[in-house]
C-alpha positions as CSV (number, residue, x, y, z in Angstrom):
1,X,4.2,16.9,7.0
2,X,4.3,18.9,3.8
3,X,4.0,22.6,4.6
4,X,1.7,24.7,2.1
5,X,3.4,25.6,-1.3
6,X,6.4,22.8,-0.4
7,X,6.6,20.4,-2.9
8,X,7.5,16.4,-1.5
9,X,8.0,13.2,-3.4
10,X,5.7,10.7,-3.0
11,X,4.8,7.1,-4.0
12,X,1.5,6.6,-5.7
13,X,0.1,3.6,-5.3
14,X,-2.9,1.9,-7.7
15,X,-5.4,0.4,-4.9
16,X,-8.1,-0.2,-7.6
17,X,-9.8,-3.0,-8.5
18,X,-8.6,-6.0,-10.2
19,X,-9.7,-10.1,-10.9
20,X,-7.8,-12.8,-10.1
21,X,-8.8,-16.7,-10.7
22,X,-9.0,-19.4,-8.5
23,X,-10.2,-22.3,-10.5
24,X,-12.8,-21.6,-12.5
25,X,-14.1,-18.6,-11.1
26,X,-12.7,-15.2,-11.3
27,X,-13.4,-12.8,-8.0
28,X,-12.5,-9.2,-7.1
29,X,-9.0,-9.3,-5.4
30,X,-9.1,-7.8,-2.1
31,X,-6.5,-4.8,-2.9
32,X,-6.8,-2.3,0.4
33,X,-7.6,-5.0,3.0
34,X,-4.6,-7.9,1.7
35,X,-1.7,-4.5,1.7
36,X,-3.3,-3.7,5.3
37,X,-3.2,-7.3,6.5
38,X,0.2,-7.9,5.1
39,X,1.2,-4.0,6.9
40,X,0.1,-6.0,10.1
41,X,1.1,-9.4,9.9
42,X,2.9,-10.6,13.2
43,X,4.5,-7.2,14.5
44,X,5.6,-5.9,17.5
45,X,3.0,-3.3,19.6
46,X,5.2,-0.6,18.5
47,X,5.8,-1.7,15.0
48,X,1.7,-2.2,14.9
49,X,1.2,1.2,16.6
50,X,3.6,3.3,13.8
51,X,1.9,1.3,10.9
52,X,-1.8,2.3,11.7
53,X,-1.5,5.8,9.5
54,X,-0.4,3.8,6.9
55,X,-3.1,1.3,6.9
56,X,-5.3,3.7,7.6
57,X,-4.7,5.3,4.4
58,X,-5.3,2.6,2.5
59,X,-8.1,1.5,4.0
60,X,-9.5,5.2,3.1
61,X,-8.4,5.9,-0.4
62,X,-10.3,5.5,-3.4
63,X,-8.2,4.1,-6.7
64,X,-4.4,5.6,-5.3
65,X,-3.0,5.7,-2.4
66,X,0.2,8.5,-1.8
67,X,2.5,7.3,0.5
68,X,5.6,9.6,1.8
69,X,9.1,7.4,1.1
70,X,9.4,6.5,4.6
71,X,5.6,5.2,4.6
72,X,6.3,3.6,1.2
73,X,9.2,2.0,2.6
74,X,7.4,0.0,5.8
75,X,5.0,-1.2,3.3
76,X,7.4,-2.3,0.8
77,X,9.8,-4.2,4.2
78,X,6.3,-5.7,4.9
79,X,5.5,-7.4,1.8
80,X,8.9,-8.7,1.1
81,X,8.7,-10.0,4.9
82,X,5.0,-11.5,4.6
83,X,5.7,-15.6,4.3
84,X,2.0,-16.4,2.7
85,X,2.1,-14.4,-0.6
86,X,0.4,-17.0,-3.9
87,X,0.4,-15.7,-7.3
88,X,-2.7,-13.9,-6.6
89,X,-0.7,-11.8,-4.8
90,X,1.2,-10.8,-7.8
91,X,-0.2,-7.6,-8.6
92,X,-0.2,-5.9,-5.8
93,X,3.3,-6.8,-5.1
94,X,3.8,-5.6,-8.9
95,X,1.8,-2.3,-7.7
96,X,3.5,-1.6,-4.3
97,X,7.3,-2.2,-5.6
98,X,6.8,-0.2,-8.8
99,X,4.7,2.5,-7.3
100,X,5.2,5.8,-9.3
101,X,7.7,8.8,-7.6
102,X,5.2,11.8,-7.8
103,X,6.2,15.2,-6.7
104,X,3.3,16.7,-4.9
105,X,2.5,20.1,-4.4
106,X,0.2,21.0,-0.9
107,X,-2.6,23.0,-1.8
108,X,-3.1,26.9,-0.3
């Protein structure tokens, strides 16, 4: 937790939009719901249970996502652990691994 007037780093994450193709047809990649799946994928309870916040702030963030380290950190052990990623997958593991350090500032 950031108390007021503290300043943190944090990783800020591009959740937008982007295509993808598969064939012919080019289709809106499923940004927030594929990082929350792969944040899920075959955990423990307790792993599951300190990973909701995170997912949960995907799932509710517009175009960026900011992530403490430590949040950052379970996300990025979780995509580099998740055995199913294609090519389509590329950009968001692009996004997530190069996610920008930002220092943010909590507002009074």
């Amino acid at each position: 937790m950031v108390e007021k007037g503290m300043k943190t780093k944090m990783r800020k994450i591009d959740i937008g939009k982007f295509k993808y193709k598969r064939g012919n047809t080019t289709l809106d990649y499923p940004m927030r719901q594929n990082l929350k799946d792969m944040l899920m994928f075959r955990v423990s309870g307790g792993t599951l249970y300190d990973r909701i916040p995170i997912g949960n702030k995907i799932m509710l963030s517009d175009n960026h996502v900011l992530l403490t380290e430590e949040e950052w950190k379970k996300l990025e052990q979780a995509i580099r652990a998740f055995p199913n990623c294609t090519s389509n997958d590329e950009e968001l593991i692009k996004r997530v691994f190069e996610a920008e350090k930002v220092e943010v500032e909590e507002r009074k």
